[in-house]
N, C-alpha and C positions, 0 to 999 in steps of 0.2 A: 504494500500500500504506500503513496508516493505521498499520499493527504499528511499536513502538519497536525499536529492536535489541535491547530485553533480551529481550522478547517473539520476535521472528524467533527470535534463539538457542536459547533455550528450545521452540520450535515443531520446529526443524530437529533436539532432541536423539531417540536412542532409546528406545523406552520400556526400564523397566527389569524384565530377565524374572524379577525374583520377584514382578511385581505380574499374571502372567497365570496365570490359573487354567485348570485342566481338566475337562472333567464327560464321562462313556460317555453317548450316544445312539446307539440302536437298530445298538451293536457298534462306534461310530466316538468316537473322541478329539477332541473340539471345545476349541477355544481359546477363552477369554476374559479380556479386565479387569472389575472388577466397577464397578457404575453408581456407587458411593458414591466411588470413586475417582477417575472421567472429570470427577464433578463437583468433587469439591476440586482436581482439575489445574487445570482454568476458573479456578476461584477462586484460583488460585494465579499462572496466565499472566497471564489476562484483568483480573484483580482482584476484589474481591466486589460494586461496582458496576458493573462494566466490563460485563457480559454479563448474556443475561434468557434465560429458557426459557416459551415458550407453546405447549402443546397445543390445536394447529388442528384436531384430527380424532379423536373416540374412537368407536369401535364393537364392539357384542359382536355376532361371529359367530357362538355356537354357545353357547348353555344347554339341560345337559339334567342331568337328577334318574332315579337311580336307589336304591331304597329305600332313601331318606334321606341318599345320597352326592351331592354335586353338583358338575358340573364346570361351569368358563365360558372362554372366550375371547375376546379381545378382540384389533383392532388399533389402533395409534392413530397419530399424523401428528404430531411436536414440531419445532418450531421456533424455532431457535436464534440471537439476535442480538447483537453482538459489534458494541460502541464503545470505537474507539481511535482518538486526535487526530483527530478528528471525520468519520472514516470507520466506515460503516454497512457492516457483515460480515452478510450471513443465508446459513444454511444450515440444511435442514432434512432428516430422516429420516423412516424410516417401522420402525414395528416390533411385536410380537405379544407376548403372555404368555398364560398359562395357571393358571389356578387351581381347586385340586379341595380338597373337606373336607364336611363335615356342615351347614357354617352358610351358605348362600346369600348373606346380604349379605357375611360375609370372603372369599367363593370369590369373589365380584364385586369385590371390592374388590385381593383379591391379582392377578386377573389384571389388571385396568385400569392400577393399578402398575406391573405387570411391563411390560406392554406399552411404556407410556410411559418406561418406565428403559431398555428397549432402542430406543428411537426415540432416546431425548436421548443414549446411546453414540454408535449409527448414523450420527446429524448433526455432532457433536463430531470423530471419527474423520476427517470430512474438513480437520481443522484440523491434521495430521498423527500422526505414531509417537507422542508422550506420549499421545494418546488410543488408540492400540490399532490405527492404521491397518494397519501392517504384518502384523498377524492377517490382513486381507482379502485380502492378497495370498498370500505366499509360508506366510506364518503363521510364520516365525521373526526371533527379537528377540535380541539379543544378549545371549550367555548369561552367567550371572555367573562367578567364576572358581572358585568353590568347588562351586557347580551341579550335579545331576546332568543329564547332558545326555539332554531328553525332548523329541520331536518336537512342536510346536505349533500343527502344519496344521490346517486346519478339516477336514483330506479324512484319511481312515483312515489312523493308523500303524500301521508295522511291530510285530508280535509282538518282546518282548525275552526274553533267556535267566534267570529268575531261581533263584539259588542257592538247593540246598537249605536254607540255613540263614535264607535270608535273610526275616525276618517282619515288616519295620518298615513301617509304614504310613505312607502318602504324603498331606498331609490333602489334600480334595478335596472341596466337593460335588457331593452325585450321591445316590441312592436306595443305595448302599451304606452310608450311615454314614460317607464318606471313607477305605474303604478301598483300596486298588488291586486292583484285579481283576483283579491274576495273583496275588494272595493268596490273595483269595477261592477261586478256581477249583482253586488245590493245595490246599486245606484240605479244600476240598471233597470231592477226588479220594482223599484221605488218608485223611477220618474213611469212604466208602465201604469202604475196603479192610481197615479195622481193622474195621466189620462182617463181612467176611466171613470176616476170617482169625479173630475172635473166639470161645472157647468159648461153647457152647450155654448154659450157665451164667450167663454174665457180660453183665452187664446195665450194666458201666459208663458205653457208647455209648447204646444206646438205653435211659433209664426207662421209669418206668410211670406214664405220663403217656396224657392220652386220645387228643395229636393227634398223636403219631407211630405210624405203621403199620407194618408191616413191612417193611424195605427203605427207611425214611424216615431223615435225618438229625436230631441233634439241633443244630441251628447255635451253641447256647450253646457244645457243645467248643470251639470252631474255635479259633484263635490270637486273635481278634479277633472273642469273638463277639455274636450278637443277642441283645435278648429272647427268651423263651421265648413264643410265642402259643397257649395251649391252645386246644384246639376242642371242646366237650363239648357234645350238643345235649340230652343229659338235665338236664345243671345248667342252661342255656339255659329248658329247659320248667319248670324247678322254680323256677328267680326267675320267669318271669311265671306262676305261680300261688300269687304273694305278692302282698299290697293294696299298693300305691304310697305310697311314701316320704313322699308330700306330701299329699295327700288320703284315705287308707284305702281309695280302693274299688279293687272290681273290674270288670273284667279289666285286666290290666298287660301290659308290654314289657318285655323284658330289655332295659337299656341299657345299651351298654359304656363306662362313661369314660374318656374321649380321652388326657384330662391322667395316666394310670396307666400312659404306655409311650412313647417318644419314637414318632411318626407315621411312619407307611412306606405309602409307594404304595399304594394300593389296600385296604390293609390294616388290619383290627379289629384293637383291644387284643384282650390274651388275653380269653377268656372267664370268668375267675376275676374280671374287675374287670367286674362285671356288678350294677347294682341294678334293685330293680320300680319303673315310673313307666304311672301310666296315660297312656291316650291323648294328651289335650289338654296333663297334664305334659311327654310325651314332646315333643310339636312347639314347646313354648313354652322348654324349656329348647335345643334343634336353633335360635330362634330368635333365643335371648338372645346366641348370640355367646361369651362372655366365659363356660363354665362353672362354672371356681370360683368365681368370684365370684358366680353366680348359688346354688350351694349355701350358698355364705358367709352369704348373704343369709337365704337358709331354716334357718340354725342345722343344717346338716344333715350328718354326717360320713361320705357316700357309702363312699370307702376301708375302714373299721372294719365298715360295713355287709356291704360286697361281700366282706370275709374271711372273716364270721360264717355267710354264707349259702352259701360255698364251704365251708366248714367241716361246716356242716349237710350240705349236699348229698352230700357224700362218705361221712358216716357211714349216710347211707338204704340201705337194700339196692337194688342196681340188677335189673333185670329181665335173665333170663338170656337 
């Protein structure tokens, strides 16, 4: 063994459970440490020249484009080497990411990323508990003393009892915004029931807005809530039969900007942030990557656009 005792010690300690995070996948509570921290542990055991990371292996499995949304996946192979008084440590992992958005080289580039930050976890983790090892097994770590105590298995926890009162949110990422989703799910159940028990009159739950229907929620009540995403396919038809922002001609797309609503799964800004670009506009700004700066560039103030033409839209008589 090449490891000093300060290093063995530090190897042999527990990791510390406020550095493991939680994220929901498909109804189950997964455990993790994040990559930004496995690698300063290194840097902290190993030392900043002590250890090298080389990705032997990247591959995208899976690119596919659907009207202008694009997802990619990747796996990749890191490996990990590790000098200490003049013995040679390798260990390597293996691991996958996923990346989805509008701009093909960042969906390529967030999943290759990802991939390789879970490969250099996966590898590190065999060097024991400060990298996350314990996750793999039982998945619990020694809790702190002030803690609230939350299961950290990889494999599905138990439902917990939460109080009526209780709305403080747990941060987290995950496609909720970081909220805990026994939140979400009373809120949910809550603002239902104030629709039904609500006078015929009272409009305070649902406005009169385009995308909510009847029997829909508005998630802005909620205790902790969303953006609002309108759905409007008439104000949709009325920006592209405006000339493009950048060139005057016609025919145009309704383009929604990205940068007008914090990103959710699957999911378009509202349609209120909606300008005209034509075609070739439309794929070369989808290409640029970097939005606002590409507006920046064109002296062009999209935002102020997209309110005037929402503005407009609203005052047209709509067809009965």
């Amino acid at each position: 063994m090449g490891f000093s005792t300060k290093q063995t010690q530090a190897l042999r300690k527990d990791l510390d459970n406020s550095r493991v995070r939680t994220r929901e996948v498909n109804g189950r509570t997964l455990s993790y440490v994040e990559g930004w921290f496995v690698i300063s542990e290194a840097n902290r055991i190993f030392g900043f020249d002590g250890w090298n990371r080389e990705t032997v292996e990247s591959k995208c499995v899976l690119a596919r484009e659907n009207r202008g949304a694009f997802l990619a996946v990747y796996i990749a192979r890191v490996r990990i080497t590790v000098q200490s008084h003049g013995a040679l440590v390798v260990r390597e992992g293996h691991g996958t990411g996923e990346g989805r958005g509008s701009s093909p080289g960042e969906v390529h580039d967030l999943a290759l990323k990802a991939a390789e930050t879970d490969a250099t976890k996966r590898a590190l983790s065999t060097f024991g508990n400060p990298f996350g090892l314990a996750l793999y097994g039982s998945g619990k770590t020694a809790p702190a003393a002030d803690a609230v105590q939350e299961p950290s298995s990889v494999f599905q926890s138990p439902p917990r009892a939460l109080p009526p009162d209780d709305t403080t949110p747990i941060p987290r990422p995950s496609r909720y915004y970081g909220r805990r989703q026994d939140v979400v799910t009373r809120d949910q159940a809550q603002a239902r029931q104030q629709l039904k028990d609500r006078p015929s009159s009272d409009t305070s739950i649902v406005p009169d807005s385009p995308e909510l229907l009847p029997g829909k929620i508005d998630k802005s009540v909620l205790t902790i809530g969303e953006p609002k995403r309108l759905r409007d396919k008439d104000h949709l038809r009325f920006v592209a039969s405006q000339p493009c922002l950048v060139c005057r001609q016609l025919p145009s797309d309704a383009h929604h900007l990205r940068f007008a609503q914090p990103r959710a799964l699957g999911l378009k800004v509202s349609d209120e942030f909606t300008v005209p670009l034509c075609r070739d506009h439309h794929q070369q700004l989808h290409n640029a990557g970097n939005e606002v700066s590409w507006w920046h560039d064109l002296s062009i103030k999209p935002l102020a656009i997209a309110k005037e033409l929402w503005s407009e839209s609203k005052t047209k008589v709509r067809p009965s």
